[in-house]
C-alpha positions as CSV (number, residue, x, y, z in Angstrom):
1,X,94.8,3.0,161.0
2,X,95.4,5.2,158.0
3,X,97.3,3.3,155.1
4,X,98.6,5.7,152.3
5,X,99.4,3.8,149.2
6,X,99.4,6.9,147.0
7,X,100.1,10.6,147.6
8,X,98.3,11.5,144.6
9,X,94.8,10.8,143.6
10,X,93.7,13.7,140.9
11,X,90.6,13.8,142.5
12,X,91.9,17.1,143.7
13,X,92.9,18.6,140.2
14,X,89.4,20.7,139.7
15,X,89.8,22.6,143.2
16,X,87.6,20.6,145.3
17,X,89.0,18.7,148.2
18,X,86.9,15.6,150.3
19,X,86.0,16.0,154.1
20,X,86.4,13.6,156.6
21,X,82.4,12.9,156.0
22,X,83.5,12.2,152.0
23,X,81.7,15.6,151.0
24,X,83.7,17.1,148.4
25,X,84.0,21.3,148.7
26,X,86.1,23.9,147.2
27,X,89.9,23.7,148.8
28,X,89.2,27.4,149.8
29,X,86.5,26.8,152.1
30,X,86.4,27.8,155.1
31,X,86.6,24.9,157.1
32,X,89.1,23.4,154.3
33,X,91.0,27.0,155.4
34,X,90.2,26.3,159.5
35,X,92.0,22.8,159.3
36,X,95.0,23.8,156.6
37,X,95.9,26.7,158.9
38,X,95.9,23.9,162.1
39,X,98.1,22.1,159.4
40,X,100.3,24.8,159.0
41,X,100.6,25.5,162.9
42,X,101.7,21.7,163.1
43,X,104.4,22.1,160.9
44,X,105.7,25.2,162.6
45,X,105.6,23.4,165.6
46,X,107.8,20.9,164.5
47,X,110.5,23.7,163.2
48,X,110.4,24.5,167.3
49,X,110.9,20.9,168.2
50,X,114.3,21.6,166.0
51,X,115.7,23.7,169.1
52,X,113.8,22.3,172.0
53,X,115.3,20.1,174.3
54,X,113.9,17.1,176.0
55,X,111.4,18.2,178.2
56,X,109.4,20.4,175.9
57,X,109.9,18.7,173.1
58,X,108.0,15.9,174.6
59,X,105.3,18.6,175.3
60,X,105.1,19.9,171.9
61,X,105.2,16.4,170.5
62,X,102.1,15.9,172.3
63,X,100.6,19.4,171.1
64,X,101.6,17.9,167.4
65,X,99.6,14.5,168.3
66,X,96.4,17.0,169.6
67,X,96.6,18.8,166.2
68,X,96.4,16.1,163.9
69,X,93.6,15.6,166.6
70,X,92.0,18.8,166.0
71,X,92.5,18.7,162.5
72,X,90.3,15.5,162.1
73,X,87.7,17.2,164.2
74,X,87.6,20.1,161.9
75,X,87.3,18.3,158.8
76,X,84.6,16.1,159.4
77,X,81.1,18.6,159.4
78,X,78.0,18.0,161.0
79,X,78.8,16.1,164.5
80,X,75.1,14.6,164.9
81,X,75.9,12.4,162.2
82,X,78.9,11.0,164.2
83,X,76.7,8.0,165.3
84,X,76.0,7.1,161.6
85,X,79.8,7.0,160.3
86,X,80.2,3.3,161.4
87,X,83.6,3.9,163.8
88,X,84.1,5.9,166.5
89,X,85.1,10.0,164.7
90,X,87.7,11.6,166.8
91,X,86.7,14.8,168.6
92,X,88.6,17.4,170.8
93,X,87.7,16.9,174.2
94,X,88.2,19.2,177.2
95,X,90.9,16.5,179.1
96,X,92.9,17.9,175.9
97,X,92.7,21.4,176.7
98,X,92.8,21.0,181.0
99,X,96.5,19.2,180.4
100,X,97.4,22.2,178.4
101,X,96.3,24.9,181.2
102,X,97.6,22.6,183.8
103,X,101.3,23.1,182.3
104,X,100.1,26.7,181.4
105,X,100.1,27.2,185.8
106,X,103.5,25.1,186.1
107,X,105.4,27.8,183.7
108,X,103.8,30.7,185.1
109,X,105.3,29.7,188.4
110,X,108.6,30.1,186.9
111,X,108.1,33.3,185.5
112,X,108.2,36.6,187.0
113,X,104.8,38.7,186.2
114,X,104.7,40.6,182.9
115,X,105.3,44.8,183.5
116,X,105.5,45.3,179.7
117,X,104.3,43.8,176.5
118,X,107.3,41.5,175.0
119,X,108.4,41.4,171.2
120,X,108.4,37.8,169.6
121,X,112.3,37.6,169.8
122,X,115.0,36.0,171.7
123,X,116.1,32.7,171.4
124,X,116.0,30.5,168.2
125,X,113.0,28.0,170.3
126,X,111.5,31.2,171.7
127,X,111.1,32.7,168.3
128,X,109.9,29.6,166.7
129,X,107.1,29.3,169.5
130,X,106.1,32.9,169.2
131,X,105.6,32.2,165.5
132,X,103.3,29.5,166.2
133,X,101.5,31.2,168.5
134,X,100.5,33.9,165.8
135,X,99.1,31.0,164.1
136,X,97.5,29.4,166.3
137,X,95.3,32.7,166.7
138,X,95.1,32.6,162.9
139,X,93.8,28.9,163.3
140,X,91.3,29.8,166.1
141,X,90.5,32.9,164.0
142,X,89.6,30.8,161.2
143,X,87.9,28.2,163.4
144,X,85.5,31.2,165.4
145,X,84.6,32.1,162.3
146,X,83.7,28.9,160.6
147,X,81.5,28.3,163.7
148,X,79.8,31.0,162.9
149,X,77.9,29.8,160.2
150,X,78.6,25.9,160.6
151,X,78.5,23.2,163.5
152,X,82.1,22.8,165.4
153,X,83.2,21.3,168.0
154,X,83.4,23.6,170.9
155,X,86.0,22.1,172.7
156,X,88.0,22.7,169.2
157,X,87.7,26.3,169.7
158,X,89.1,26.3,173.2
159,X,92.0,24.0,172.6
160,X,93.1,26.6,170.0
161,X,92.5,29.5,172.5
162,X,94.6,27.7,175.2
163,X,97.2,26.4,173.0
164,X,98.3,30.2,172.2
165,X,98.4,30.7,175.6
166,X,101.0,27.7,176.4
167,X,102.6,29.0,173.4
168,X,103.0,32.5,174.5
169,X,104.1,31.1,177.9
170,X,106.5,28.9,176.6
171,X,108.0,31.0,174.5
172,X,109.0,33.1,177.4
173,X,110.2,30.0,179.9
174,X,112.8,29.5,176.8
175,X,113.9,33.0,177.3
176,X,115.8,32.3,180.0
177,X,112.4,32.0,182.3
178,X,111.4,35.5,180.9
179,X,115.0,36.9,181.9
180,X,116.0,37.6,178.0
181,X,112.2,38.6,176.8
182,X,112.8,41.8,174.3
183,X,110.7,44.3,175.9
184,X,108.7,46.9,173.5
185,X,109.6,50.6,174.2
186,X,106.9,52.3,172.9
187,X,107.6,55.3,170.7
188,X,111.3,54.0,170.9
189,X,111.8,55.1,167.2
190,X,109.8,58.7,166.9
């Protein structure tokens, strides 16, 4: 259980931030940057909630539950040293990512397949989930990249892949099942 007795500590004040392993870094590091942008996508998530009704604001309350997940994962380096930390550290885990692509297959059933690339637009929940979907790539992005040169948790990675996916998906179900997408015209404007 987490127990917040102060929002403030100062120990932030000279730029450096403490991981879930109690290492201290700069707060622009890139895994500090990986799990901030996860942050961010959270929050934009909950602006979607705002016009969602019951159904998929269950779902996406479930996605906001996986993120805080995710972001734990994220900011806790070095998972061969899980066994050391004295309780059990919370990783992603595929069962995460199979729910997600499980309700990715129940939309796409209701939608009618794609002849044209789509704008992010329509409605007010449609627009909201587009926006999170641009970053979530940002997050996975971040994430690809920090793996790169660090240890992370695989399944992280995917999660982040699939959730743009359900996004995207999403996104068009609340466009009226894809009905009110705004197509792009290419060249419309020369």
């Amino acid at each position: 259980m987490v127990v917040l007795n102060k929002i403030y500590t100062k120990t932030g004040d000279g730029g450096e931030t403490a991981l879930g392993n109690g290492d201290r870094v700069a707060k622009h590091a890139l895994r500090v940057e990986a799990y901030g942008t996860v942050d961010e996508l959270n929050a934009t998530i909950g602006l979607a909630r705002l016009h969602a009704e019951r159904g998929v604001d269950n779902a996406l309350s479930r996605i906001q539950n996986d993120l805080f997940d995710l972001g734990a994962d994220l900011c806790r380096p070095d998972m061969s040293k899980d066994g050391d930390a004295g309780y059990p550290v919370l990783r992603m885990s595929g069962d995460q990512t199979a729910r997600l692509e499980t309700e990715i297959d129940g939309m796409i059933a209701e939608l009618e397949p794609l002849r044209s690339f789509i704008l992010p637009a329509g409605s007010a929940l449609a627009s909201h989930l587009h926006l999170s979907r641009t970053v979530a790539r940002r997050a996975e992005r971040l994430t690809v990249e920090l793996a790169g040169s660090e240890e992370v948790n695989n399944a992280a990675v995917t999660y982040l892949n699939r959730l743009s996916d359900w996004l995207f998906c999403a996104a068009r179900i609340a466009n009226d099942k894809g009905r009110a997408d705004v197509l792009w015209v290419p060249g419309a404007n020369r």
